[in-house]
C-alpha positions as CSV (number, residue, x, y, z in Angstrom):
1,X,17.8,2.6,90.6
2,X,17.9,5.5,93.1
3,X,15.6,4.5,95.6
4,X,16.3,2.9,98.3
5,X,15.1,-0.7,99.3
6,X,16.7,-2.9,102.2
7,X,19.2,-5.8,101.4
8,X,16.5,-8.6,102.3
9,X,12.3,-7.6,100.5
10,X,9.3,-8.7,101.4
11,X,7.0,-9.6,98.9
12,X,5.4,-6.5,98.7
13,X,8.4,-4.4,98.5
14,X,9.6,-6.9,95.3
15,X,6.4,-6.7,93.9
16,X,6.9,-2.3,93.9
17,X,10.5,-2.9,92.9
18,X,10.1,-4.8,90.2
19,X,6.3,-3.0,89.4
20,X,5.0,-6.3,89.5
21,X,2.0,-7.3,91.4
22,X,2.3,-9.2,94.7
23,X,0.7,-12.4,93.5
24,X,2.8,-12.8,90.6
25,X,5.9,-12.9,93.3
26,X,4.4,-15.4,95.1
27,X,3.6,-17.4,91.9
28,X,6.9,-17.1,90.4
29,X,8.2,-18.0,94.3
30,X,6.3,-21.0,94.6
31,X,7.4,-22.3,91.2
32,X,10.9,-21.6,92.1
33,X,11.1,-19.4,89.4
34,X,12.3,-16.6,91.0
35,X,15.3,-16.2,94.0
36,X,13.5,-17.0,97.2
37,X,13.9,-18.3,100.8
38,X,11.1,-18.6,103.5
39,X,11.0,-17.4,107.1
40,X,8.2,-19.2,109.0
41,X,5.7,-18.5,106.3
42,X,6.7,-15.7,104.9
43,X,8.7,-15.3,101.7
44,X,12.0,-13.4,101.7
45,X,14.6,-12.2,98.9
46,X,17.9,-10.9,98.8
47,X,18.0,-7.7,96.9
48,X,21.6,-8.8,95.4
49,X,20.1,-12.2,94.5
50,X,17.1,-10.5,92.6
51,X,19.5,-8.4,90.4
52,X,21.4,-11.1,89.5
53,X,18.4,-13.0,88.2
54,X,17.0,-10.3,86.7
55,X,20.7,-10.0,84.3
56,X,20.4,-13.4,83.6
57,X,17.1,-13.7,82.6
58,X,17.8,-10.3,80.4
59,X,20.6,-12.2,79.1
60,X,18.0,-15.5,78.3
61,X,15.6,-13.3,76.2
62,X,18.5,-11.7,74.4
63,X,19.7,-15.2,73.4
64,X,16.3,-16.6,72.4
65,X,15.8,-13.5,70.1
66,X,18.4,-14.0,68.2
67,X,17.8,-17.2,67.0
């Protein structure tokens, strides 16, 4: 992707990155569905982390298909 978007997101800047709503983040967060870590009470995610996980669960759907 060519923009830009800092090592460590915010919720809102996840949500734009992966054109997602903010509330689904913090759904898929606080079901541990997604890579997340919390600062005080705020969530946090490390860009590298994200894209990783998003491979992987490429990767999941790919599998399941097949069958």
């Amino acid at each position: 992707m060519g923009e830009n978007y800092p090592d460590i997101l915010t919720v809102k800047e996840l949500a734009e990155y992966l054109k997602m709503k903010p509330v689904t983040i913090y759904k898929l967060s606080k079901q541990g569905k997604i890579p997340a870590f919390r600062v005080a009470s705020s969530w946090r995610y490390k860009k590298e982390l994200i894209d990783k996980w998003l491979i992987e669960e490429s990767k999941k759907n790919l599998s399941s298909e097949k069958k």
